[in-house]
N, C-alpha and C positions, 0 to 999 in steps of 0.2 A: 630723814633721808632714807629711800630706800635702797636695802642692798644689790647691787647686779651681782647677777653669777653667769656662769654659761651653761649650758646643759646639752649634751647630742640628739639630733632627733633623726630616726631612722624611716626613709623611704623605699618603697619596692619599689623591686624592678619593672619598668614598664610604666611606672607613674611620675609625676612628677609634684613637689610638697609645693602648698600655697603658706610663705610665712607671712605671718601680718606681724604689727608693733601697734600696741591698743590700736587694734581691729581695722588696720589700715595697710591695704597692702606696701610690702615691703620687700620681699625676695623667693626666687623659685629655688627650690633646693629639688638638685637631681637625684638620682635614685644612691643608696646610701647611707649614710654617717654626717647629716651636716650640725655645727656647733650654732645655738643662735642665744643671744642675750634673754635669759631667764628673771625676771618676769613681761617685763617689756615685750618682747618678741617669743612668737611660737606659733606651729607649726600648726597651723587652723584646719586647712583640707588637704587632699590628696585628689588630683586630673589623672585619670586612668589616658595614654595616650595607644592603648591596644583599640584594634579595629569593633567598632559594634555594628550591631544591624538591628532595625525595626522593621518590623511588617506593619503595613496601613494598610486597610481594608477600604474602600472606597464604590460606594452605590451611585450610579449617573445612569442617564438615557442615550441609547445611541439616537443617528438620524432617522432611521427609520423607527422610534421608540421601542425600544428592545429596554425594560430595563435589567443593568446588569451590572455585577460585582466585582468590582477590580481589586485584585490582591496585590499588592506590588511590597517588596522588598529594599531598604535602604542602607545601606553599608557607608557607616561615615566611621573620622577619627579626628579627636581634638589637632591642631597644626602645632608641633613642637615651638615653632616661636610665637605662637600666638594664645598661649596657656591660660595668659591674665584674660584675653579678650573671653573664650571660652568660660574661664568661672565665672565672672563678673558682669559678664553682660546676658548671658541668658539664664533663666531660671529653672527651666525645663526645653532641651535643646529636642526631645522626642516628639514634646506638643509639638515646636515651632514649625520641626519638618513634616509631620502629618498633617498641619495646616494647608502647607503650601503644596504635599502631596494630592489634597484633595482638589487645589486650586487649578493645579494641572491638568488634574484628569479628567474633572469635570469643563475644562475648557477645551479638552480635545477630541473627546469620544463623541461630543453631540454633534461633529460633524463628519461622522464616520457611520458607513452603516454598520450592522452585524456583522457580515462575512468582511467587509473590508477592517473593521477593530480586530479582528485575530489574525489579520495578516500584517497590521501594524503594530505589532506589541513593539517592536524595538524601536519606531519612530517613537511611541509613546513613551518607553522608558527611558529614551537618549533624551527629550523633551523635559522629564520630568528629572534627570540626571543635569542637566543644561539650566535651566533656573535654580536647583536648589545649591548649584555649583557658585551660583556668580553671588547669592544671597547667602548663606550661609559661610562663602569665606570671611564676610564682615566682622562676624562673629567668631571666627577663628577655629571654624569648623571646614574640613575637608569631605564632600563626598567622593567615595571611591567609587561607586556603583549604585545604578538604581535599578532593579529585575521590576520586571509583570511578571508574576512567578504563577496567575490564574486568572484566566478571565469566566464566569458564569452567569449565564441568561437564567431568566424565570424558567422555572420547573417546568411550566408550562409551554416557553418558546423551547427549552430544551429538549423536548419526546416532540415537538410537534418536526424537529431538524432530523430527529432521528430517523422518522417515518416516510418523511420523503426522501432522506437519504436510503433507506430502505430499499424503496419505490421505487426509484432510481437503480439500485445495483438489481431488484428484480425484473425491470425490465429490460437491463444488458444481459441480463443471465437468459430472459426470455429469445432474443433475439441472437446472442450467442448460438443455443439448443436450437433455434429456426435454421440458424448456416450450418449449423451442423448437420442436423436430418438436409437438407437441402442436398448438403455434399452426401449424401447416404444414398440419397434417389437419385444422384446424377451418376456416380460411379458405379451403381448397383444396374442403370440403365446403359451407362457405357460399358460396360459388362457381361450384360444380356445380347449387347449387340455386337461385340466384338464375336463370341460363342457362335452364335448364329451364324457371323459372315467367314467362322473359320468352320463350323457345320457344314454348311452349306459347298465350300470351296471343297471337304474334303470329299463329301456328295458327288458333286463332279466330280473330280477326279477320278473317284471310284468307277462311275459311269463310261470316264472315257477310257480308263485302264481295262474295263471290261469288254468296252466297243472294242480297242486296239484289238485287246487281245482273242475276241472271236475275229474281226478279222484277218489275224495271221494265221488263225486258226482255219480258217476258209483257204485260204490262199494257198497252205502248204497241204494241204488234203487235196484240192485241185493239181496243187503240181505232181504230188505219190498218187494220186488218182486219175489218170485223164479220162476225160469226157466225166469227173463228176463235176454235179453245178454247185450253186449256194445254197442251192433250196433242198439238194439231197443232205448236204453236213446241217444241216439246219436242223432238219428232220429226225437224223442221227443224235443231233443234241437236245432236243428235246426228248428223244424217247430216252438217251441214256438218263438223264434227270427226273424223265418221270420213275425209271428204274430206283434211282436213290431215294427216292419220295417215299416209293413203296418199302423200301430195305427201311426207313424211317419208322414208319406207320406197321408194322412188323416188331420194329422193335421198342414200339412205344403202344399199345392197345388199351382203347378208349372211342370215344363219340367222334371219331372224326368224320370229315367229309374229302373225298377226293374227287378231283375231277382228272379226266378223262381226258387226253391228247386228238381231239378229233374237230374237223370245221363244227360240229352240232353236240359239242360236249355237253352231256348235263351232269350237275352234282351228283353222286352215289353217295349216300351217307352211310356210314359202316357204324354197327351195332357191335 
């Protein structure tokens, strides 16, 4: 007959003990000091119930055949009341999910082009989070999360995205520098013209401040003059002018030419 005894067996925290009694399960010992009938019964394995995550890597075609590399992330944890289903029913719970991670993604990407799979990662990974949810609680397994944590096209689709992405910002840039100078020759023209038409205004002005003022000039010479005309102050002002001309040409000596106040002037060139 053999002897029982008892003996303590010690569990971490975080895990939880599988006891068996000849190799049949028997009881969960939580984390601890639990007593179990020695030889009979003892503490076979230990369920880690902290959070893990697997990476699967995953190669499919989109719709428009791109083929391309899906990297997606899985974050599961054993379900505290379901410990036994967890050891006992699956052998490798990492295969089981990258199985059905592949089954996913390959059923959804080949109906998605290129540019539309990168704008659906999170349909993809709610998808791929949504089956392994309803399948893997069976087994006593919880996923927390599923990421697309990369998605990458052939080496070759990849430089051929870049270049017409390229393309494309060089030809906003081209057309950008177009409205730009555009605006350089219209401002540069409304500018040239604005100049001119206040030129020109001050022209006039000049002219008629000139006319005004010879004829108040006329007027008040005729009135401190009588019997003179227009054509005598005229006369007068011409010759005083051509007087400063010369005080000019006197004080400046070189090749000039003057002329002469007369109906039949001709140039005199002075040496």
């Amino acid at each position: 007959m053999t002897k029982q005894c008892f003996c303590c067996v010690c569990v971490s925290e975080g895990e939880v003990g599988i006891i068996e009694n000849c190799s049949k399960f028997e009881d969960e010992a939580n984390p601890g000091c639990t007593c179990v009938a020695y030889p009979l019964s003892c503490l076979a394995h230990s369920v880690s119930l902290r959070m893990q995550q697997i990476n699967v890597t995953t190669e499919t075609k989109t719709l428009d055949n791109v083929t391309l590399t899906v990297r997606v992330a899985v974050q599961f944890r054993v379900i505290p009341e379901k410990v036994e289903d967890a050891f006992y029913r699956l052998t490798n719970p990492s295969h089981q999910i990258k199985s059905y991670v592949d089954d996913v993604v390959r059923s959804s990407l080949p109906k998605m082009t290129l540019d539309k799979s990168y704008t659906s990662k999170a349909e993809v990974a709610n998808d791929v989070k949504e089956q392994l949810a309803s399948i893997m609680a069976e087994f006593g397994y919880e996923i927390i999360a599923a990421l697309v944590t990369d998605l990458e096209p052939d080496a070759k689709v990849k430089e051929a995205m870049n270049e017409i992405n390229a393309a494309q910002r060089m030809r906003e840039a081209a057309l950008e520098k177009a409205e730009a100078d555009k605006i350089l020759v219209v401002k540069a023209a409304e500018a040239d013209a604005e100049s001119k038409y206040l030129n020109g205004t001050g022209v006039s002005r000049q002219r008629q401040a000139i006319v005004d003022g010879l004829r108040d000039s006329i007027n008040d010479f005729s009135n401190d003059i009588p019997g003179t005309t227009a054509s005598d102050v005229m006369n007068m002002m011409m010759t005083v002018q051509y007087l400063d001309m010369l005080r000019d040409v006197g004080n400046n000596p070189g090749n000039q030419t003057i002329f002469l106040p007369s109906s039949n002037s001709q140039p005199m060139k002075r040496e």
